[in-house]
C-alpha positions as CSV (number, residue, x, y, z in Angstrom):
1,X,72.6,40.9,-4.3
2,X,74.4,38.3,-6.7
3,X,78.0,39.0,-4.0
4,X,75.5,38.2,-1.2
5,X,74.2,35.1,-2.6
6,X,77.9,33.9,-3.4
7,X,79.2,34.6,0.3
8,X,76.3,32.6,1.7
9,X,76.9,29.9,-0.4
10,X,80.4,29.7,0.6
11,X,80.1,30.3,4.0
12,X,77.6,28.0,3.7
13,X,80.1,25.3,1.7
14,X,82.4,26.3,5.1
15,X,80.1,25.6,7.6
16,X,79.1,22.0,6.3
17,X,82.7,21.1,5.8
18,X,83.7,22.2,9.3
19,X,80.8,20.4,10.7
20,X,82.0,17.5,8.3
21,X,85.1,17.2,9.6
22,X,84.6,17.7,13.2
23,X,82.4,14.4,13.4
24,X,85.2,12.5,11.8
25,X,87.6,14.2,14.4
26,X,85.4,13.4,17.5
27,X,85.3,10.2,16.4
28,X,89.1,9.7,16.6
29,X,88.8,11.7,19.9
30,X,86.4,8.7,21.1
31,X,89.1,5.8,20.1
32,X,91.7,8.2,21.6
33,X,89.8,8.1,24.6
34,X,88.8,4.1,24.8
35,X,92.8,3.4,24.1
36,X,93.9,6.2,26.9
37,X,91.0,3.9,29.8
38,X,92.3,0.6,28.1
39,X,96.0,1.6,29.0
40,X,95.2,3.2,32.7
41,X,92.6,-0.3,33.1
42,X,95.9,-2.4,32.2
43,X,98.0,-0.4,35.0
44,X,95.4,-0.5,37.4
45,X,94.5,-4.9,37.0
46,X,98.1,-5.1,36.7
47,X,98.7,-3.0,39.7
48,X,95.9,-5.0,42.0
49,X,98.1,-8.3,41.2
50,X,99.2,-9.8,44.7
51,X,102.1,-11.9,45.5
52,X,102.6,-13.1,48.6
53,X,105.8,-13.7,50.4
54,X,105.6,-16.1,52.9
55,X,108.0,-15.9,56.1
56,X,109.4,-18.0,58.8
57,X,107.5,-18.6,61.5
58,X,110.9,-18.0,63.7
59,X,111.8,-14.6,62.0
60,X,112.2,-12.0,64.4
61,X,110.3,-8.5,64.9
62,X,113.7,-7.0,64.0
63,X,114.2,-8.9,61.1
64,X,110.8,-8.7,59.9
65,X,110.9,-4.8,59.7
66,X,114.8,-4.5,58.2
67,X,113.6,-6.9,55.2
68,X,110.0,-5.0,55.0
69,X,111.8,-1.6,54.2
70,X,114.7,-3.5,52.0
71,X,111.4,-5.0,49.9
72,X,109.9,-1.5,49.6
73,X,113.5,0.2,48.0
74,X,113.3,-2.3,45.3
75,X,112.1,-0.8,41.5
76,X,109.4,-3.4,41.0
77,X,107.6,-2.6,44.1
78,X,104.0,-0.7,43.8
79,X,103.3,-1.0,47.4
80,X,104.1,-3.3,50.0
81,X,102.1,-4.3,53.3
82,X,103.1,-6.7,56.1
83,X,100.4,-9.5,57.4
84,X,101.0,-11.4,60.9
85,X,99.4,-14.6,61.2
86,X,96.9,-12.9,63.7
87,X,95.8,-10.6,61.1
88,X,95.8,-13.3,58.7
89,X,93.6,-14.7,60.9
90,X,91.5,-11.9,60.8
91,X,91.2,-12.4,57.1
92,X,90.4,-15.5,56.9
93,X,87.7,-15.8,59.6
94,X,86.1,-13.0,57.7
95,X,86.3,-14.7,54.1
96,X,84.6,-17.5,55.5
97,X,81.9,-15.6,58.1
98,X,83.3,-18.3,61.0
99,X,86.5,-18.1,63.1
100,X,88.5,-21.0,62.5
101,X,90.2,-21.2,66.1
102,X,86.7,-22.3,67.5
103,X,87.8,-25.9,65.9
104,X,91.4,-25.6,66.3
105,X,94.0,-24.8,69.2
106,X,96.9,-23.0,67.3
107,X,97.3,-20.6,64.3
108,X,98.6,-22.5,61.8
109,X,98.8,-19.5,59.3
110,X,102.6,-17.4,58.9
111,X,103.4,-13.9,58.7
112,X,103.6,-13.0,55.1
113,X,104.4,-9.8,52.9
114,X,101.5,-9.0,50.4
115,X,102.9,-7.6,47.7
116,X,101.9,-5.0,44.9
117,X,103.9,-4.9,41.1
118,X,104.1,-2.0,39.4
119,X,102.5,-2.5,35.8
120,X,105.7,-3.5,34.2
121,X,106.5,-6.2,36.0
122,X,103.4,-7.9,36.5
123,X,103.9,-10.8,34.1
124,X,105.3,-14.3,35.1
125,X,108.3,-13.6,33.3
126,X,109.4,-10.8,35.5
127,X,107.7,-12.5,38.6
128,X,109.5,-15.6,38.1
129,X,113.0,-13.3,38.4
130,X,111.4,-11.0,41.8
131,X,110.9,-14.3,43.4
132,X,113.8,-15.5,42.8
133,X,115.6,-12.4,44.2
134,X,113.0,-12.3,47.1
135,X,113.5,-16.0,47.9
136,X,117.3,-14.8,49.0
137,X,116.3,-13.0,51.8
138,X,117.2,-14.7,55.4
139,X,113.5,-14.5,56.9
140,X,111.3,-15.7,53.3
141,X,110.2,-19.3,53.1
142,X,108.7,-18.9,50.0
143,X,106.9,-16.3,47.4
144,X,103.2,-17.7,46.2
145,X,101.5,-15.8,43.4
146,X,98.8,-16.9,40.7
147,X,100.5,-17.9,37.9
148,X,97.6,-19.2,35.9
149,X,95.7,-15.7,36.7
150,X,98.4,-13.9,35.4
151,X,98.9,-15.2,32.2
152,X,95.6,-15.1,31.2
153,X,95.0,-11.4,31.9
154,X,98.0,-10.7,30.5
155,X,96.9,-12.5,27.3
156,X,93.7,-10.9,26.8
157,X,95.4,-7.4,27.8
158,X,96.9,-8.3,24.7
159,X,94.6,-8.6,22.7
160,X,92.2,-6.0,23.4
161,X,95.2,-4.1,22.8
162,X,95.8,-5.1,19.6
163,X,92.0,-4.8,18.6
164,X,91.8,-1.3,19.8
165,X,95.1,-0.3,17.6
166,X,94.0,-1.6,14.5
167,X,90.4,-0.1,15.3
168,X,92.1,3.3,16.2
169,X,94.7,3.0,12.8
170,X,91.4,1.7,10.2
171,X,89.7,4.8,11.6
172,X,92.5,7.3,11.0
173,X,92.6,5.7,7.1
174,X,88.7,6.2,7.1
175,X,89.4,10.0,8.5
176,X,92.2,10.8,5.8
177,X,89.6,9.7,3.1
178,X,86.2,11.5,4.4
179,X,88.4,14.6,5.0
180,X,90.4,14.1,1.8
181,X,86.4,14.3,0.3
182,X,85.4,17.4,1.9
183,X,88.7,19.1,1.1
184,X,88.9,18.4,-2.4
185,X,84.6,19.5,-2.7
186,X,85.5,22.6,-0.8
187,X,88.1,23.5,-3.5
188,X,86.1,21.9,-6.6
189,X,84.1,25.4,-6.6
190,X,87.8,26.8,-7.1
191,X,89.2,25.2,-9.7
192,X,89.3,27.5,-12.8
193,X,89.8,30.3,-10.7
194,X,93.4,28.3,-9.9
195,X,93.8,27.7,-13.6
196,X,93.4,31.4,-14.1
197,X,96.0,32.1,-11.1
198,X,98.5,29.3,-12.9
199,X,97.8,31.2,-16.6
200,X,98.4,34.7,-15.3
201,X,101.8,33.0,-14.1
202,X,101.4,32.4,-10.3
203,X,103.4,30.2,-8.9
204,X,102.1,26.9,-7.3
205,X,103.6,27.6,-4.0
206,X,101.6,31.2,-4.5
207,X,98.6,29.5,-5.5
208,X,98.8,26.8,-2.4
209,X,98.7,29.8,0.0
210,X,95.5,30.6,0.9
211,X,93.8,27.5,0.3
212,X,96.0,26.2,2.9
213,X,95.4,28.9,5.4
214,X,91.8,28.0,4.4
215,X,92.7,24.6,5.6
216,X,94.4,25.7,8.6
217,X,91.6,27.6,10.0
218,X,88.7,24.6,9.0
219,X,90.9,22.1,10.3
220,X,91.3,24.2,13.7
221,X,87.4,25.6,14.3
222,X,86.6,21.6,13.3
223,X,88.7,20.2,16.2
224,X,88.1,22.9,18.4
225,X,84.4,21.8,17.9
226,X,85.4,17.9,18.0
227,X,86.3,18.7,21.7
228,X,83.5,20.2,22.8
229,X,81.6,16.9,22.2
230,X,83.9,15.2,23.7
231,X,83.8,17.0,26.6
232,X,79.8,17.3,26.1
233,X,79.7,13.2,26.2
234,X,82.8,13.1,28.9
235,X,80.3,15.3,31.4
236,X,77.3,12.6,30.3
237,X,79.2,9.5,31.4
238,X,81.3,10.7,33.8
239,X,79.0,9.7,36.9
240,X,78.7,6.4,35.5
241,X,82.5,5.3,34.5
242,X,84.3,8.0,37.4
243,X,86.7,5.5,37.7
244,X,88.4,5.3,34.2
245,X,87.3,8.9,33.1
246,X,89.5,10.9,35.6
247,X,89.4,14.4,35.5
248,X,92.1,15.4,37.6
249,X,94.5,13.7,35.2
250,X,96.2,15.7,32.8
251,X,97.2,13.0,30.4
252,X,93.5,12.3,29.2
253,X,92.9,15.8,28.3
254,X,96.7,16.1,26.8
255,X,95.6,12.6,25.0
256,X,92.5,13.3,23.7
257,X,92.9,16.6,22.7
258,X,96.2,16.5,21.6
259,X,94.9,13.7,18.8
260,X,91.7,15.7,18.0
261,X,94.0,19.1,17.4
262,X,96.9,17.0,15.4
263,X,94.7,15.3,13.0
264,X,92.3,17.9,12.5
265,X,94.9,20.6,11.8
266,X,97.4,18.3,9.9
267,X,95.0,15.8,7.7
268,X,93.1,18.9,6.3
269,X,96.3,20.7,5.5
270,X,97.7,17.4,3.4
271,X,94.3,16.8,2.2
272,X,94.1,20.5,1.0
273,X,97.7,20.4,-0.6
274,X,96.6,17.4,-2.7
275,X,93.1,18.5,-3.4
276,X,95.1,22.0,-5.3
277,X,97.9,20.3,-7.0
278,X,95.5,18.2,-8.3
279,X,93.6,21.1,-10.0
280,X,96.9,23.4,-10.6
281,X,98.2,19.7,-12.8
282,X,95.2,19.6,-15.0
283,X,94.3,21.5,-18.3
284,X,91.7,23.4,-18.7
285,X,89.9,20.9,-21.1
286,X,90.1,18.2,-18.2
287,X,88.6,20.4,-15.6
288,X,85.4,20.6,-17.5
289,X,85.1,16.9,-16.7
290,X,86.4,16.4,-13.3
């Protein structure tokens, strides 16, 4: 009866510190997942950046087509589409609900390029250096992009960048220490039965052993739980934010997870390590008073 009521109350010791440590972990799985949106919401406002290359009225067809696929080779292009003034037209008259040749005779509009950066490059420093290179070409007048715009997103990419790191890094220290905690309790029921291994002349590598299996498996079955509320509260708010929280992409999953399953695993096993030297160090006198 008296083995009975000491398995339960360590499976029950377990149990609490798996539960525990798997809300500290899904936490990290959440910052995991706002940094993972933040990056792919950079790419994609970066990505939706237009410049527009302006052309000669007198270019030819020819010459219009032969620089079009010569723009498309180059590394900095996302995607490139070609406007004539008619469709520019188009655009316009549909921007403003009127069609502006009812008050004029002529299209004063040019043919242009609209063009889309990849990520990296959409910054003014970079775009300065494309237009440049673009402005070479035989058939382009000019390249026009929004310089102001630019910069500011840029800026405040920045920043929310920043924030989120030093969020995600506070909460890593915060889920060392509440881990460390429930570790170190977890092994507190141990400790003269590790000052009896250390008497009986164990070795401390010897002693370490199965604690840290013990913290192996905890650190495991806790991320392994972790994920299902993540993907418990991925399912919940998927309808609502489809466009950030993709699940065809394997990166999120490989993100997400992937931090879960490292700190888990690797935090409880350091925490365990310390939370045993610390008893296998003290005398017996001390650990009356720990």
């Amino acid at each position: 009866m008296k083995n009975k009521a000491v398995k339960y109350k360590l499976f029950n010791s377990k149990l609490t510190s798996i539960i525990s440590i798997s809300m500290v972990l899904f936490l990290l799985g959440i910052v995991a997942m706002v940094l993972f949106v933040g990056k792919e919401l950079s790419f994609y406002v970066k990505e939706n950046f237009t410049v527009s290359v302006m052309l000669h009225k007198t270019a030819s067809d020819e010459a219009i087509h032969e620089t079009l696929k010569k723009i498309e080779t180059k590394s900095f292009v996302k995607k490139v589409r070609y406007i004539s003034k008619e469709d520019a037209m188009k655009e316009l008259a549909a921007e403003m609900g009127e069609d502006p040749m009812e008050f004029i005779s002529y299209n004063p509009l040019q043919p242009m390029y609209e063009i889309n950066l990849k990520s990296e490059y959409a910054d003014n420093d970079s775009i300065l250096f494309i237009a440049k290179e673009l402005e070479t070409l035989p058939i382009i007048e000019k390249v026009d992009y929004q310089k102001k715009l630019i910069s500011d997103v840029t800026y405040n990419i920045k920043k929310i960048s920043v924030l989120f790191l030093s969020i995600a890094v506070l909460l890593l220290i915060i889920s060392f220490v509440l881990i460390n905690n429930t570790v170190r309790l977890l092994v507190y029921s141990d400790r003269f039965l590790i000052h009896t291994m250390k008497l009986v002349g164990a070795t401390k590598r010897f002693i370490r052993k199965p604690y840290m299996k013990q913290g192996l498996y905890i650190g495991f079955i806790a991320a392994a739980l972790a994920s299902v509320y993540v993907m418990v509260m991925f399912y919940a708010l998927h309808e609502k934010f489809e466009l950030f929280l993709n699940f065809d992409n394997p990166q999120l999953y490989v993100t997400i997870f992937g931090t879960i399953f490292v700190s888990g695993v690797i935090i409880t096993l350091i925490a365990t390590f310390f939370a045993v030297n610390k008893y296998i160090r003290h005398k017996i006198d001390d650990l009356y008073y720990l």
